[in-house]
C-alpha positions as CSV (number, residue, x, y, z in Angstrom):
1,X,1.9,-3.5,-3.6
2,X,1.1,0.1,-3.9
3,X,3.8,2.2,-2.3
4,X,3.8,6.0,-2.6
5,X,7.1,7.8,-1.9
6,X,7.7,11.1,-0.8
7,X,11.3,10.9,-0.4
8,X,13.6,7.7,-0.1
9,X,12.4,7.2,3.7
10,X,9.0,8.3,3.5
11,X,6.6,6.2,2.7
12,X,2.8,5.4,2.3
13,X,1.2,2.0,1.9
14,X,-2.0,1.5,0.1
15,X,-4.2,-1.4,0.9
16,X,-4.3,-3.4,-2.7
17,X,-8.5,-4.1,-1.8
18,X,-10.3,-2.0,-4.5
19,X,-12.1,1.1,-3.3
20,X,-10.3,0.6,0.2
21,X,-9.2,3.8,1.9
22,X,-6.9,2.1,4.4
23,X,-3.2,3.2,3.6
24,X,0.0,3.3,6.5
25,X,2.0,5.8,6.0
26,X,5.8,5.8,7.8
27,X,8.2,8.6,7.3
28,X,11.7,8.6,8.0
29,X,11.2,4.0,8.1
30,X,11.7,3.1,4.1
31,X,9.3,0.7,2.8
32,X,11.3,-2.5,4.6
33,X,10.4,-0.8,7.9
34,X,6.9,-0.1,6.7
35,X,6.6,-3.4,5.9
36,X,7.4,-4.8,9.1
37,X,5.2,-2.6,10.9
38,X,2.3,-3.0,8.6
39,X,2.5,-6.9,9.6
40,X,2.9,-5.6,13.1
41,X,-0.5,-4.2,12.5
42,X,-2.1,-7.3,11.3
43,X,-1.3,-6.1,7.2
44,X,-0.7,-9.1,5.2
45,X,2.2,-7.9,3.0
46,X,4.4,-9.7,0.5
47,X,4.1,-8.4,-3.5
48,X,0.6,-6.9,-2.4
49,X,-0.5,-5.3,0.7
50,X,-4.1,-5.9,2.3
51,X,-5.2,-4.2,5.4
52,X,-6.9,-6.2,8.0
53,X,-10.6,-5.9,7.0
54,X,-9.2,-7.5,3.7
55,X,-6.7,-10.6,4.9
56,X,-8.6,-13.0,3.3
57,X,-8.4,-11.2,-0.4
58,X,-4.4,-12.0,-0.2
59,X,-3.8,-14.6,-3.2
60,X,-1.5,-17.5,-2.9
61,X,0.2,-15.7,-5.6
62,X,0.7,-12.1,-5.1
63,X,1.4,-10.5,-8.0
64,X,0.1,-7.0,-9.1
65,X,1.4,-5.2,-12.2
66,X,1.2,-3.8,-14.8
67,X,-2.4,-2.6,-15.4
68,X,-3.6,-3.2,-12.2
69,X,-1.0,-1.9,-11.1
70,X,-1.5,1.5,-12.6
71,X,-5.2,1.3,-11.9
72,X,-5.1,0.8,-8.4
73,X,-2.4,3.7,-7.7
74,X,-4.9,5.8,-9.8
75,X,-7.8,4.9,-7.4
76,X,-6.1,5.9,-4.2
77,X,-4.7,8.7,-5.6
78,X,-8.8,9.4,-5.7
79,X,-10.0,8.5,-2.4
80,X,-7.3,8.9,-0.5
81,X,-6.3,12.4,-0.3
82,X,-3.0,12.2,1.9
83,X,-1.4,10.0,-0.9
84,X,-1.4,13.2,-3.0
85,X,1.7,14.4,-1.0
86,X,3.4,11.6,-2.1
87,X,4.5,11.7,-5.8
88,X,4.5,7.5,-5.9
């Protein structure tokens, strides 16, 4: 998962799809609270996060690290502005 932090409680989720802008962002929750409502909001979310115009991308095996890892915080650093206020 790609979770941006602002403080201990506040919290923004990135959707793991490439290129996807979606993100949920929860201050004041932690990223246990986050999680819970991201799956309230149809997220799929355990190891990686997908929103839920991209469900069906979730592995059997989520895993994201490393590399990908960095790549992907990179990218919605890019194209999602708001993440910016979170140093990650």
């Amino acid at each position: 998962m790609v979770w941006f932090t602002k403080t201990t409680t506040d919290v923004l989720l990135a959707c793991d799809a490439a290129k996807c802008t979606s993100v949920i962002t929860r201050d004041a929750s932690g990223i246990s609270a986050a999680s819970e409502y991201a799956r309230a909001h149809g997220w799929k979310v355990g190891g990686m996060a997908y929103c839920p115009d991209h469900v069906d991308l979730m592995p059997f095996a989520p895993i994201l690290g490393g590399a990908k890892q960095k790549q992907r915080r990179i990218e919605v650093m890019e194209i999602h502005p708001l993440s910016k206020e979170y140093t990650g």
